[in-house]
C-alpha positions, 0 to 999 in steps of 0.5 A: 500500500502506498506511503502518504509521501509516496501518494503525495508526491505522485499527487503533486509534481513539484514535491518530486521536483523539490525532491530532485532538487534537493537530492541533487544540491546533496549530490553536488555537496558530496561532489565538492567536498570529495574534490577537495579533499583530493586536492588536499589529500590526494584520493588514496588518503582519502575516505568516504568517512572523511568525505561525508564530514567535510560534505556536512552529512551523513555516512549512509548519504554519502554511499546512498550517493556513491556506492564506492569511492571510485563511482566519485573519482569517475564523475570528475573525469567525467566532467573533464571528458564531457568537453570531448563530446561538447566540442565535437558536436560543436565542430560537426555544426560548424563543417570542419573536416575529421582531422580538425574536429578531433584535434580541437576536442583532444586540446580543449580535452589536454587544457581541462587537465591542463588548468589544474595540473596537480588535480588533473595528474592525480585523477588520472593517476587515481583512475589507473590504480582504481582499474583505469580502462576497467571501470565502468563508462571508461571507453565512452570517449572511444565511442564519440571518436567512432562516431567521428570517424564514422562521419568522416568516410561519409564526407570522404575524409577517412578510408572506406574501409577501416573499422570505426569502431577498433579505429575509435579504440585506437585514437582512445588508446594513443589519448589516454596513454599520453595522459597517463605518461604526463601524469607520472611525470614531473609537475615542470613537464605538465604544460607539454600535455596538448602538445603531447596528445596532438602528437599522438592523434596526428600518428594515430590519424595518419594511418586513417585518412583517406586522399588529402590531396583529392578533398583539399582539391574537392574544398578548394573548389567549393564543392561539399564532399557527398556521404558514399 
């Protein structure tokens, strides 16, 4: 039989979403209070006890949240490969061919390790030692190269007959090892990081693009590559 909180919130909309909000308001507390502590602490050294006091709530609310502390770590290197998705949706819109699409994403992907160095390495280093490409959600950036480089055979820009989807793999891999290289290095090395993944996308690419001569002649001449 139905709670009077559950036949009344069925009954009225805005509780839910006074619900929702208030959730989410906790949600993002948790959110905050974790990164901070990670700053402080590094992500080892840092329990979910000590992240539910600094959060200003409850310990069960913590894993009511977040089963387990690496369900955190993944929602902050989330938030820094959400730009991936952003800045490719935002290329397509604007006509850049495969090439240029994928180089600007993985730039602003480097800078969002980039504006907090210290943070950025210790994250991923976190995310290598919790099971790195293990986790759960951890390929969704091979996904959105895919689906990139899928677009680009039908705009002529990558071989007919590569697979997307292991070619996807691969720009993934050659990414993320470059991340994980810059951070166990030196903190003086850090600032090389978009460099660094620009270097590892071109040598990536190189193997994936179709005639570049034949599409600069097609742009020149005003003409919109056709999908196959």
């Amino acid at each position: 039989m139905p709670t009077a909180k559950t036949t009344a919130s069925s009954q009225d909309p805005r509780s839910a979403t006074r619900w929702q909000r208030r959730r989410q308001a906790t949600e993002d507390r948790i959110i905050a209070a974790a990164l901070t502590l990670f700053k402080e602490h590094g992500y080892q050294a840092t329990s979910m006890d000590m992240i539910a006091t600094e959060a200003d709530v409850a310990r069960t609310t913590v894993f009511n949240h977040f089963p387990r502390k690496d369900a955190l770590l993944l929602v902050l290197l989330a938030d820094r490969r959400r730009v991936v998705g952003e800045r490719l949706a935002s290329s397509a819109q604007q006509g850049l061919d495969t090439t240029a699409r994928i180089r600007d994403a993985v730039t602003h992907w480097a800078r969002a390790y980039e504006r907090d160095s210290r943070l950025g390495a210790m994250l991923i280093r976190a995310w290598v030692h919790a099971g790195g490409p293990y986790l759960p959600g951890s390929t969704a950036t091979a996904d959105l190269f895919t689906d990139t480089l899928r677009a680009g055979q039908h705009t002529g820009d990558i071989h007919a007959d590569i697979d997307p989807g292991i070619a996807g793999l691969v720009l993934f891999d050659a990414t993320t090892g470059t991340l994980v290289r810059w951070a166990a290095g030196q903190p003086g090395a850090r600032s090389r990081l978009a460099p660094a993944m620009l270097a590892s996308v071109d040598t990536a690419l190189a193997g994936m693009l179709a005639d570049t001569t034949r599409l600069a002649a097609r742009r020149s001449s005003g003409a919109t590559p056709q999908p196959k």
